[in-house]
PDB file as gemmi writes it, atoms N, CA and C in Angstrom:
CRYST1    1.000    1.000    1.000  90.00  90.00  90.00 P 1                      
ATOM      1  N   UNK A   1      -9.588 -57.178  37.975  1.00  0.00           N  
ATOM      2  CA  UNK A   1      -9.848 -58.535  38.364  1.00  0.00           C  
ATOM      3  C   UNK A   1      -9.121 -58.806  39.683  1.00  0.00           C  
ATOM      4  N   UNK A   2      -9.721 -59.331  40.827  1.00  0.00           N  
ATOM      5  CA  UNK A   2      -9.252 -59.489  42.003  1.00  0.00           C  
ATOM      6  C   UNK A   2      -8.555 -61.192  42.136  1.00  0.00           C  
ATOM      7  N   UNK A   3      -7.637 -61.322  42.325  1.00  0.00           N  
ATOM      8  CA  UNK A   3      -7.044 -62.664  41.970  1.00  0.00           C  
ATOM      9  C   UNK A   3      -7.125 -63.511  43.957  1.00  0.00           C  
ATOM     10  N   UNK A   4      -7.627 -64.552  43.992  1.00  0.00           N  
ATOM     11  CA  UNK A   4      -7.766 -65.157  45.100  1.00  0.00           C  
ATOM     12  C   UNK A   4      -6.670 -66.240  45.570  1.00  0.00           C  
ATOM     13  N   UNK A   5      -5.586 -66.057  44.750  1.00  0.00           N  
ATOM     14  CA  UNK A   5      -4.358 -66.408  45.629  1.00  0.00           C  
ATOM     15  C   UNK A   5      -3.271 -65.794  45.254  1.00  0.00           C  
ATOM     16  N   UNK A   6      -2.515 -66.252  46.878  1.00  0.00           N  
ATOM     17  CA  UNK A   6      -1.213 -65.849  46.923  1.00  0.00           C  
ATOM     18  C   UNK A   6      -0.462 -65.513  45.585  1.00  0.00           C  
ATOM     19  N   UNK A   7       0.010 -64.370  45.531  1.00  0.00           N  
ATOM     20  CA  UNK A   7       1.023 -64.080  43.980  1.00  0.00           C  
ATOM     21  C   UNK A   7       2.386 -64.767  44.474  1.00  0.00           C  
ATOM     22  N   UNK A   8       2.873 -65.343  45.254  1.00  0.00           N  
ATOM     23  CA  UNK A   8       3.982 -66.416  45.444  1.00  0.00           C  
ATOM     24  C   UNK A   8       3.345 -68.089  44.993  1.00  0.00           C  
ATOM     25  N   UNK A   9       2.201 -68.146  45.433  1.00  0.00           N  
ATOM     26  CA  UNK A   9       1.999 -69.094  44.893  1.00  0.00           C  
ATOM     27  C   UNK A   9       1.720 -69.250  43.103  1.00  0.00           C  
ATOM     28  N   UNK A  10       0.795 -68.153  42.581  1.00  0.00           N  
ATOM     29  CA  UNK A  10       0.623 -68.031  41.231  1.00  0.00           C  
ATOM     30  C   UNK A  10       2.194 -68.108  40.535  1.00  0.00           C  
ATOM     31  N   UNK A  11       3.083 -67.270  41.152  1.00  0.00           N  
ATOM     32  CA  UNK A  11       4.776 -67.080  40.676  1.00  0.00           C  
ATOM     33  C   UNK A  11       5.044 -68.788  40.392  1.00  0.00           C  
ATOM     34  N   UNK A  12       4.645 -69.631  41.523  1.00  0.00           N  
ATOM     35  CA  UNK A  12       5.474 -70.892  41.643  1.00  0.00           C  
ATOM     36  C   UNK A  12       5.083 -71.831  40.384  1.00  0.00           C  
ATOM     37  N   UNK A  13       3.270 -71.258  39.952  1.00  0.00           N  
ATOM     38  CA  UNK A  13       2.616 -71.839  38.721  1.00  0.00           C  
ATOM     39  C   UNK A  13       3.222 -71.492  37.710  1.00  0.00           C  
ATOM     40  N   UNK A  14       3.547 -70.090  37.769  1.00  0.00           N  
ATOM     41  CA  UNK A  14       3.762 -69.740  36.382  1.00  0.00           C  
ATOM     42  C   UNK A  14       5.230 -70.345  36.101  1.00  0.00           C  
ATOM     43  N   UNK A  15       6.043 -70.291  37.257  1.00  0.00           N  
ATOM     44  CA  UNK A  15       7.619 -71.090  36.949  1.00  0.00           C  
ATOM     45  C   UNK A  15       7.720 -72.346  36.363  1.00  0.00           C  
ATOM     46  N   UNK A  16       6.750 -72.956  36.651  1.00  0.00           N  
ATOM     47  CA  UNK A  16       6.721 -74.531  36.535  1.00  0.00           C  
ATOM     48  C   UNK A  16       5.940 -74.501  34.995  1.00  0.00           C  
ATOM     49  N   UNK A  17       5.079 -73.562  34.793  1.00  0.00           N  
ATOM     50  CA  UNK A  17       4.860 -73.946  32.983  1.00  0.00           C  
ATOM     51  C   UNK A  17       5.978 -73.417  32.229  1.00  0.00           C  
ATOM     52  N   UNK A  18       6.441 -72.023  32.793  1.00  0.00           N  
ATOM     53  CA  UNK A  18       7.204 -71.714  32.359  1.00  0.00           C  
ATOM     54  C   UNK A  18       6.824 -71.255  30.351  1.00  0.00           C  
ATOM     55  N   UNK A  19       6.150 -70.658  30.204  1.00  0.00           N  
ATOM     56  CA  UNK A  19       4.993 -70.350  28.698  1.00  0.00           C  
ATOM     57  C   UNK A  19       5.317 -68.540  29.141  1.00  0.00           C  
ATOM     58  N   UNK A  20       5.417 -68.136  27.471  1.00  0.00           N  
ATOM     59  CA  UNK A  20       5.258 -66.556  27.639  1.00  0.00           C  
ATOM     60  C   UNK A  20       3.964 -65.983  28.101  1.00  0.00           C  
ATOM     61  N   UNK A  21       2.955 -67.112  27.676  1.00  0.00           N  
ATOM     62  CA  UNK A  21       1.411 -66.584  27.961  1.00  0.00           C  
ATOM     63  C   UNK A  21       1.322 -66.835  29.396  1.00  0.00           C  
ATOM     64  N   UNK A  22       1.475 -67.787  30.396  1.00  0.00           N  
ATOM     65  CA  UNK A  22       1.339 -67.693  31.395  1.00  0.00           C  
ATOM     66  C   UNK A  22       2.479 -66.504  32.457  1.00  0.00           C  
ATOM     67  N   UNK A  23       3.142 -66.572  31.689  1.00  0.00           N  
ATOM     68  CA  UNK A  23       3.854 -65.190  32.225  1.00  0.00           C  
ATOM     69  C   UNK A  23       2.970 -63.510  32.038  1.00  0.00           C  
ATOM     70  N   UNK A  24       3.124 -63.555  30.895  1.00  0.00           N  
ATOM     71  CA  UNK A  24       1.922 -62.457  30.619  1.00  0.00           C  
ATOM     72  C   UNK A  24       0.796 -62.203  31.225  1.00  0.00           C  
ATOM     73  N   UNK A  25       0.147 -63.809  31.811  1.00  0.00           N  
ATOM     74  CA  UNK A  25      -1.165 -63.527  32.625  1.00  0.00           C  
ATOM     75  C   UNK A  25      -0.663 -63.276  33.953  1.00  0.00           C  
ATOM     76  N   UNK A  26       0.228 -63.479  34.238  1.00  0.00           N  
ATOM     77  CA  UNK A  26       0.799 -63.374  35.340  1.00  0.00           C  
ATOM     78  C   UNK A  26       0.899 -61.454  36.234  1.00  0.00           C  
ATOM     79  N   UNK A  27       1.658 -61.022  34.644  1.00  0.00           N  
ATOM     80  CA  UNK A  27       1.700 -59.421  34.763  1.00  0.00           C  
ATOM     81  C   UNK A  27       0.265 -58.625  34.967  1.00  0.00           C  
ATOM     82  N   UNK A  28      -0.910 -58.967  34.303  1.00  0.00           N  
ATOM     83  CA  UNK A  28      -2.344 -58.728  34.527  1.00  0.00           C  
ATOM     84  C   UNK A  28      -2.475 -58.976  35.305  1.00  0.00           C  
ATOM     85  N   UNK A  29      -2.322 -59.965  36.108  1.00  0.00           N  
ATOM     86  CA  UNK A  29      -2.841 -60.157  37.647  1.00  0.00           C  
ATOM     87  C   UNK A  29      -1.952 -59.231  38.378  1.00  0.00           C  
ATOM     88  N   UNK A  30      -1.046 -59.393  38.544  1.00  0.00           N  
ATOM     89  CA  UNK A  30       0.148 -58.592  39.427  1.00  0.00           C  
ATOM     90  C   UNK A  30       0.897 -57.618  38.580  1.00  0.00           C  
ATOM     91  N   UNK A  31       0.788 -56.782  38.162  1.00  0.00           N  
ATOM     92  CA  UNK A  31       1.366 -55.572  37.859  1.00  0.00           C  
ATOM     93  C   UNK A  31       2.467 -55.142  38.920  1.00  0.00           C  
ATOM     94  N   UNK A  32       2.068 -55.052  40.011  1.00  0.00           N  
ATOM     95  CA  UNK A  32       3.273 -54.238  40.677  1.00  0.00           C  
ATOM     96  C   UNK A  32       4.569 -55.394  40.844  1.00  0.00           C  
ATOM     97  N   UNK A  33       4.277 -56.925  40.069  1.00  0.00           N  
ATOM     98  CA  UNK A  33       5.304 -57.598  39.949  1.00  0.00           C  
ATOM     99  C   UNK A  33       6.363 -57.917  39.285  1.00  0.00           C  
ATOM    100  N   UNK A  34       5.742 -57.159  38.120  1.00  0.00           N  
ATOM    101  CA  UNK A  34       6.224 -57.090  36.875  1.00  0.00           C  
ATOM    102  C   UNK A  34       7.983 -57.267  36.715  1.00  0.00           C  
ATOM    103  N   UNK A  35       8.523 -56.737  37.531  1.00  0.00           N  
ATOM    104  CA  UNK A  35       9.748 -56.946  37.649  1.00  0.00           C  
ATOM    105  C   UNK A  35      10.099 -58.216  37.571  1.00  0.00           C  
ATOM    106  N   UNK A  36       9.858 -58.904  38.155  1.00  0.00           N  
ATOM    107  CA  UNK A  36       9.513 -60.973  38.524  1.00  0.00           C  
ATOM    108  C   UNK A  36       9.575 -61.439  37.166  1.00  0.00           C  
ATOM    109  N   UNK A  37       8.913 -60.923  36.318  1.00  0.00           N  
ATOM    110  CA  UNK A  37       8.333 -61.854  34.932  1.00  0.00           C  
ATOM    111  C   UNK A  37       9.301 -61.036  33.998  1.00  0.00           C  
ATOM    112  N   UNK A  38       9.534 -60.481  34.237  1.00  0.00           N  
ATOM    113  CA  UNK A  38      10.336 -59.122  32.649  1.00  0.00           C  
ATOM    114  C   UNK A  38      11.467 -59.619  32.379  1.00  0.00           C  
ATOM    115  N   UNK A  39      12.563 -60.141  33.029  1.00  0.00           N  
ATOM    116  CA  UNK A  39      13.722 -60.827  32.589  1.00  0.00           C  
ATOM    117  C   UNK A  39      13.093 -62.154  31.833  1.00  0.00           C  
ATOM    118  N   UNK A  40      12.556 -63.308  32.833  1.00  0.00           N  
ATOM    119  CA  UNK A  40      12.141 -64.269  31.696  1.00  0.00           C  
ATOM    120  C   UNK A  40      11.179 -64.464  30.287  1.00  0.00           C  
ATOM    121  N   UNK A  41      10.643 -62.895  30.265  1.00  0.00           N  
ATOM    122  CA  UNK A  41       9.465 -62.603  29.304  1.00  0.00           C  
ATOM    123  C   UNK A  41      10.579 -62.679  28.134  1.00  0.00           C  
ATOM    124  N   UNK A  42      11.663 -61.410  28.676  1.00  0.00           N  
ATOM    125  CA  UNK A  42      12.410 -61.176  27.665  1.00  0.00           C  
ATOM    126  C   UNK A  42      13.560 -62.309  27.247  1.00  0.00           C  
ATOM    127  N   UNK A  43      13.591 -63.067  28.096  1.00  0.00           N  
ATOM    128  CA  UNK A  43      14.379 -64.667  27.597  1.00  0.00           C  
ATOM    129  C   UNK A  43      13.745 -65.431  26.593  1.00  0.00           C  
ATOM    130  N   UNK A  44      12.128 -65.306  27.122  1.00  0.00           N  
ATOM    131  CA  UNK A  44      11.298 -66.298  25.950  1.00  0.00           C  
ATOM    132  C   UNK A  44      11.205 -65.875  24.329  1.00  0.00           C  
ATOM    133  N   UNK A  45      10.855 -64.163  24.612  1.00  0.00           N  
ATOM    134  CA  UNK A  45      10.563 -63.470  23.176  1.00  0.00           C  
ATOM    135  C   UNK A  45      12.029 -63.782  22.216  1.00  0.00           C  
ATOM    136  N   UNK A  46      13.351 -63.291  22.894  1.00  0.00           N  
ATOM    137  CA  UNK A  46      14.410 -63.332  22.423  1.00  0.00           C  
ATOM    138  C   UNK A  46      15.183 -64.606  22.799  1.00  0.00           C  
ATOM    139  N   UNK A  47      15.140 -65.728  22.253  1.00  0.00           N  
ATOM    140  CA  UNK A  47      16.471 -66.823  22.859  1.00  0.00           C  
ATOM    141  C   UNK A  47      17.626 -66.528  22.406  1.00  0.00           C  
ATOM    142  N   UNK A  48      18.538 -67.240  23.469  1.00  0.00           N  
ATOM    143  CA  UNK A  48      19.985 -66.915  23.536  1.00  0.00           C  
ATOM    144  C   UNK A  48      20.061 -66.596  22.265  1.00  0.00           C  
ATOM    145  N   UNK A  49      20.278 -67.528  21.275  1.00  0.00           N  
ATOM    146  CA  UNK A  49      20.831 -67.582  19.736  1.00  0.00           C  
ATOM    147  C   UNK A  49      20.304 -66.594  19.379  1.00  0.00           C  
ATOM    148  N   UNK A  50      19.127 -65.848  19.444  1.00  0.00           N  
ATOM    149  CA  UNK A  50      19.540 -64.306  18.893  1.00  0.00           C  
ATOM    150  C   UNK A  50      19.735 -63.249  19.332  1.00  0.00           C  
ATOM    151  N   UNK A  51      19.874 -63.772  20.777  1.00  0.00           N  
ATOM    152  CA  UNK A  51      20.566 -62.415  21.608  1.00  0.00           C  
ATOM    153  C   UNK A  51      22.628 -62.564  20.821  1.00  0.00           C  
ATOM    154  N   UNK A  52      23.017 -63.449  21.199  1.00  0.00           N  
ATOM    155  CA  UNK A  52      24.496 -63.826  20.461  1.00  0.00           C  
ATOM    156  C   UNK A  52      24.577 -63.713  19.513  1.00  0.00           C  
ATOM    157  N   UNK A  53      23.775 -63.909  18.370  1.00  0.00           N  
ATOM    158  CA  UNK A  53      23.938 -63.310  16.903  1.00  0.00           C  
ATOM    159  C   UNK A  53      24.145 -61.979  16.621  1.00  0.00           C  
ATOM    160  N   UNK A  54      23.440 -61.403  17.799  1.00  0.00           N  
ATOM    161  CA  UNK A  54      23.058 -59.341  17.584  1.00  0.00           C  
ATOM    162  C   UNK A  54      23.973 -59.357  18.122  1.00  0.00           C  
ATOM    163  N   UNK A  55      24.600 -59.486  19.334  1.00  0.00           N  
ATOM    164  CA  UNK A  55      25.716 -59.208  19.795  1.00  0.00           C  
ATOM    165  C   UNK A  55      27.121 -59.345  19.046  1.00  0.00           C  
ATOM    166  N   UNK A  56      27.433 -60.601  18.425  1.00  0.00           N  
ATOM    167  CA  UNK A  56      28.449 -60.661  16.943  1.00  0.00           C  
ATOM    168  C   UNK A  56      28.077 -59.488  15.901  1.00  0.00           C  
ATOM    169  N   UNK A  57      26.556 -59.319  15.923  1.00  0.00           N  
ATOM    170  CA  UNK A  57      27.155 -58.445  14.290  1.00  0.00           C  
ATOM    171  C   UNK A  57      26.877 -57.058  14.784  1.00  0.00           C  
ATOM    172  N   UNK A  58      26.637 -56.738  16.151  1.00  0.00           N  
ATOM    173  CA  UNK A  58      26.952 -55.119  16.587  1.00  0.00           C  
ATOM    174  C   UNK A  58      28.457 -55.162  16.639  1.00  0.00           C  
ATOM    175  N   UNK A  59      29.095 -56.001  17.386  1.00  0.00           N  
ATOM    176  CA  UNK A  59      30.974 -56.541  17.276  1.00  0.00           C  
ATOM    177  C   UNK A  59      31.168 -55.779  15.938  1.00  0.00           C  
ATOM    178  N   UNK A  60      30.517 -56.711  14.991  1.00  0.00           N  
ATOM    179  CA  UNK A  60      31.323 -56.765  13.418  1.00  0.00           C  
ATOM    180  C   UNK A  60      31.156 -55.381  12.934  1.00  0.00           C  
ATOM    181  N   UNK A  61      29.920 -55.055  13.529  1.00  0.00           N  
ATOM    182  CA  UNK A  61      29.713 -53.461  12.660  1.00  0.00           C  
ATOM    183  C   UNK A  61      30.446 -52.326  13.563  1.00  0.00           C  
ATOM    184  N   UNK A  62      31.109 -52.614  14.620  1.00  0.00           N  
ATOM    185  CA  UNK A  62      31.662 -51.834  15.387  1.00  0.00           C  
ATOM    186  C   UNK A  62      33.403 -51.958  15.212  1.00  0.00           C  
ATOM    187  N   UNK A  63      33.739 -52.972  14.719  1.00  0.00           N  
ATOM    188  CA  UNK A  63      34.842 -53.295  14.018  1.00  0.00           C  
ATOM    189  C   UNK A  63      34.974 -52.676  12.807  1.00  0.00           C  
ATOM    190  N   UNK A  64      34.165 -52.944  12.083  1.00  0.00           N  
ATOM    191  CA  UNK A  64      33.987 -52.100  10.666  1.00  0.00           C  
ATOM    192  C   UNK A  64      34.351 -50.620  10.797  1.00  0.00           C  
ATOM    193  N   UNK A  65      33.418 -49.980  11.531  1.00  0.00           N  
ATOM    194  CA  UNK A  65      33.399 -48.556  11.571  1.00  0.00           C  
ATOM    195  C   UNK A  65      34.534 -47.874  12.097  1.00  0.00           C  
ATOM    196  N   UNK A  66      35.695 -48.723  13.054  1.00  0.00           N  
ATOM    197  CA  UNK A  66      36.858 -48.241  14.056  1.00  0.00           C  
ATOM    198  C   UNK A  66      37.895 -48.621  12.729  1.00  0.00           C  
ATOM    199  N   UNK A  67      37.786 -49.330  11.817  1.00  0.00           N  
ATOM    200  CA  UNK A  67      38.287 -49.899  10.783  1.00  0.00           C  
ATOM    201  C   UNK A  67      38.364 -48.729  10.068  1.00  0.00           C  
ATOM    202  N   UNK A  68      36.783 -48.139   9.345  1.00  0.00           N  
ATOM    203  CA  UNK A  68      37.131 -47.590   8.483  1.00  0.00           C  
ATOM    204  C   UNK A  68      37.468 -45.545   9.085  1.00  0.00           C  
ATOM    205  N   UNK A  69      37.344 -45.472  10.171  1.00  0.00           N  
ATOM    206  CA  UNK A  69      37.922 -44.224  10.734  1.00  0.00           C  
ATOM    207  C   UNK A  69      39.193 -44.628  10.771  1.00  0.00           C  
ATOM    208  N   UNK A  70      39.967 -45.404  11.153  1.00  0.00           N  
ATOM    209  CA  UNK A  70      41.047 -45.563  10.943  1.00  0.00           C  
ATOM    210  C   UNK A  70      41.791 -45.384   9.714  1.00  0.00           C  
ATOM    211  N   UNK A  71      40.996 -45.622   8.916  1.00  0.00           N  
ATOM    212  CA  UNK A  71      41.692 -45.630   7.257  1.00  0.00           C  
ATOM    213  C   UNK A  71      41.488 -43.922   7.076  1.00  0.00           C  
ATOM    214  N   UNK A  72      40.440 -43.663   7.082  1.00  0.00           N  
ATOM    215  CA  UNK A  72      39.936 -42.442   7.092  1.00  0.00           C  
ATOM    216  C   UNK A  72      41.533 -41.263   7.912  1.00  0.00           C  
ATOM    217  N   UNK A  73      41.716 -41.874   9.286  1.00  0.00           N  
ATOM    218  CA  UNK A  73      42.115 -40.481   9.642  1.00  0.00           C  
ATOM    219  C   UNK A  73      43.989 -40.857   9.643  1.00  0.00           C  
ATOM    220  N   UNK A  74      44.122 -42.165   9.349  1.00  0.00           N  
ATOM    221  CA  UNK A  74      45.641 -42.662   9.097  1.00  0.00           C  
ATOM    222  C   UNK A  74      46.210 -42.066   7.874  1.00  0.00           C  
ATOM    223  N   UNK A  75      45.641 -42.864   6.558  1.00  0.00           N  
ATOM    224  CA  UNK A  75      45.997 -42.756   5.722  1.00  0.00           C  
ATOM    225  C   UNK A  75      46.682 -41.298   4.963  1.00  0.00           C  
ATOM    226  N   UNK A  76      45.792 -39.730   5.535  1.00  0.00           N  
ATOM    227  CA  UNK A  76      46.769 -38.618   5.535  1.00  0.00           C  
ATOM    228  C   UNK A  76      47.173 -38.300   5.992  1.00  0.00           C  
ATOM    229  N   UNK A  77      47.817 -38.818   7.350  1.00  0.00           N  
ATOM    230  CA  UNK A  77      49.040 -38.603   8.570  1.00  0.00           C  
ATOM    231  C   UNK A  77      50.497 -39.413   7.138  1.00  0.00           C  
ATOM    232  N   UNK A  78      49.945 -40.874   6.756  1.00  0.00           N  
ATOM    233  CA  UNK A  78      50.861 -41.244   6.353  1.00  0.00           C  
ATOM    234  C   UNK A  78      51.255 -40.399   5.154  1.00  0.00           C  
ATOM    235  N   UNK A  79      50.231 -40.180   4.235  1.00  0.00           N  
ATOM    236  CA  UNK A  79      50.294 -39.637   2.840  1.00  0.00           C  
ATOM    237  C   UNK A  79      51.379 -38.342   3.184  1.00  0.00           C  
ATOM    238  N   UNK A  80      51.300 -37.719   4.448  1.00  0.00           N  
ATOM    239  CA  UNK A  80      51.679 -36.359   4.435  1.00  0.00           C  
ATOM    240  C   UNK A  80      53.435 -36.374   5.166  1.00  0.00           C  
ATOM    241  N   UNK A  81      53.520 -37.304   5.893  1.00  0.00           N  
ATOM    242  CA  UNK A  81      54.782 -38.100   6.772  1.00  0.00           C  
ATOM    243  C   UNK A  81      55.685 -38.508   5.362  1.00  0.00           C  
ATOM    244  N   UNK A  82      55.420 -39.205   4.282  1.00  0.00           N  
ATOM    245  CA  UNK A  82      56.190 -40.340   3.293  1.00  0.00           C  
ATOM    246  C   UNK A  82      56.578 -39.428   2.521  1.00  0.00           C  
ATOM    247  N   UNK A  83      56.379 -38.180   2.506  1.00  0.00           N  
ATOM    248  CA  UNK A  83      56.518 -37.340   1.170  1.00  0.00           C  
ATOM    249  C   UNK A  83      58.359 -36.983   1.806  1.00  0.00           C  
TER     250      UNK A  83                                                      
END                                                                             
C-alpha cells in the first residue's frame, strides 16, 4: 500500500490519538519506522503497573534464591567451624 503523506506528518496523527491500533497502522505503513512506534507499542501493551509488579517479584525471586544458596553453602562452613 503506497501511503500519500508525509510519515512525519502520519507520526504527528498517530501521537495525538495516541491508540495501540493506530500505532500498529502506523508500522504497516512505515515499516522502516518501526523503531518510532516500538517503545510506545510496548508502553501501551504493558503499563507501568505491570512492568513494576514484574520487576518486584523478579527482586523477590532473586532474593529468595541468593537466600536460599546462602543457607545452602553457609550452613556447612558453620556446621563444620562449631564442632
Amino acid at each position: 500500500m503506497r501511503a500519500k503523506i508525509p510519515w512525519q506528518a502520519a507520526w504527528g496523527a498517530v501521537r495525538s490519538k495516541d491508540t495501540l491500533a493506530h500505532y500498529q497502522r502506523f508500522v504497516e505503513m512505515w515499516p522502516s519506522h518501526y523503531a518510532l512506534a516500538e517503545d510506545r507499542i510496548r508502553e501501551l501493551k504493558h503499563p507501568v503497573l505491570r512492568r513494576v509488579t514484574s520487576g518486584v517479584f523478579w527482586f523477590a525471586w532473586g532474593v529468595l534464591a541468593v537466600g536460599a544458596a546462602a543457607v545452602v553453602l553457609i550452613v556447612p562452613l558453620v556446621d563444620r567451624f562449631a564442632r
